[in-house]
Each structure stands twice: as C-alpha cells, then as structure tokens.
N, C-alpha and C positions, 0 to 999 in steps of 0.2 A: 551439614550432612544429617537427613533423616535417620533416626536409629530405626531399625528392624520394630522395636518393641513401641515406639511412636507410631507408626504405617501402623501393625494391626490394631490399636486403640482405636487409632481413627478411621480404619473400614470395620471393625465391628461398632462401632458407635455410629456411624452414618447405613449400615446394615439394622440399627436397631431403631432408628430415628431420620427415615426418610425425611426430606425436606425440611429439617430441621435449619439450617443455613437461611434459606428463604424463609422460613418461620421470625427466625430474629431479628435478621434485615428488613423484613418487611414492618417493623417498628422500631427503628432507628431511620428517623423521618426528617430533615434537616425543609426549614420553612422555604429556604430560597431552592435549596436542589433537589430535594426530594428523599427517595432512598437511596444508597448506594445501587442501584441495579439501573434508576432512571439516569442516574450522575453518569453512569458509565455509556451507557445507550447514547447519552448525548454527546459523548466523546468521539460516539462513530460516525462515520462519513456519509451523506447520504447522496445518491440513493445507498443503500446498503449490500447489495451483489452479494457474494456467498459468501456465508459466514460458518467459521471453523470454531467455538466456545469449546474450551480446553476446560476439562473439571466443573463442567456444568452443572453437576448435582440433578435437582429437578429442573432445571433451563430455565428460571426466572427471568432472565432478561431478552427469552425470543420475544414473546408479544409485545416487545419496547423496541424491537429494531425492524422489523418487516422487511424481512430479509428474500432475495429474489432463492437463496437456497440453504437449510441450517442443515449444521451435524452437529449433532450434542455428543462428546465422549467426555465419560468418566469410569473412575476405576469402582464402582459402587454397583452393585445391578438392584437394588433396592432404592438408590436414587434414581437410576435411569427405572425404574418399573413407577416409581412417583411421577415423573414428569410425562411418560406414555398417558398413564392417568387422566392427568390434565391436560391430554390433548398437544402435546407439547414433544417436538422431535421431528425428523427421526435422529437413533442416538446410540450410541456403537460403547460396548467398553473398551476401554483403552487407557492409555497416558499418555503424557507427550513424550515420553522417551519411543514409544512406537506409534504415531500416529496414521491411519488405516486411512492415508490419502496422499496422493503422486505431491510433491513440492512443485509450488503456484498453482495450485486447484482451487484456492479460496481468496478471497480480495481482500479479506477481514480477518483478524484472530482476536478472541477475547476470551479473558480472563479475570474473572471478578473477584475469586479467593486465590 
C-alpha cells in the first residue's frame, strides 16, 4: 500500500521534474534490447490498434508503437504538459483506479513504470 506521504513525494517531484523518467531511461541502454521503452514496444502486438499507456509521464513509448489510436493518462499535469510539448498525445489525467474510457475500448494497455 502507497502511504499518502509517498504519492505526494512523487507528484511533487514529477511536478518539479517533467520527463525526468524518460530522462533516465533514455541511458539505460542494453546492446541487444535497447531501452526499456524499445523492449516494451516490442512486447506489443502488431499491428498496434488503440492503445490505452497507463502513467505515461511524457509518452515515451508512443513514437515506438504506431498506434492506430493513443491516450496517454497520468496523474502529473506537468508530465502530460512535457509530452503535449513533444508532440506526443493526446493525454487525459487520471489513474487507473478511474480510467476515463468505456471497458474494451482499447486493444492494448501499457505500462512501463
């Protein structure tokens, strides 16, 4: 169980340090797989159909799956304002305890953190 005092650490730290996640991952490089973000992307099905990334951050792993439709939710608007940025979305806040989509709406769920 998350403590109350864990949760706001980590949305004021991801509030003070958009794309910080993708930051670190993006050099943690493994010769055969890649990054964690390529490793995962490769775990999904292709073609790709609509894709539902649970805690997305700034959506690192859209431009890796070429999705016929994405929804980035996370609980950060600092992260989802990082990944608008880059072109990357569109992206709802939320969590998965309420996610803001009818059940079997998306053919895909991923979760990289």
């Amino acid at each position: 169980m998350l403590t109350k005092a864990w949760v706001r650490y980590i949305a004021s730290y991801h509030q003070a340090h958009p794309g910080i996640t993708e930051h670190a991952l993006a050099h943690a490089r493994h010769p055969d797989y890649g990054t964690a973000y390529e490793w995962l992307a490769r775990a999904v099905p292709r073609p790709t159909g609509d894709v539902l990334d649970l805690a997305c951050g700034s959506c690192p792993i859209q431009p890796l799956l070429y999705p016929r439709r994405y929804l980035g939710i996370d609980t950060s608007a600092a992260e989802l304002a990082a990944a608008e940025a880059a072109g990357r979305g569109p992206v709802e806040i939320g969590d998965a305890t309420a996610i803001p989509a009818q059940d079997g709406s998306f053919d895909v769920v991923v979760m990289s953190m």
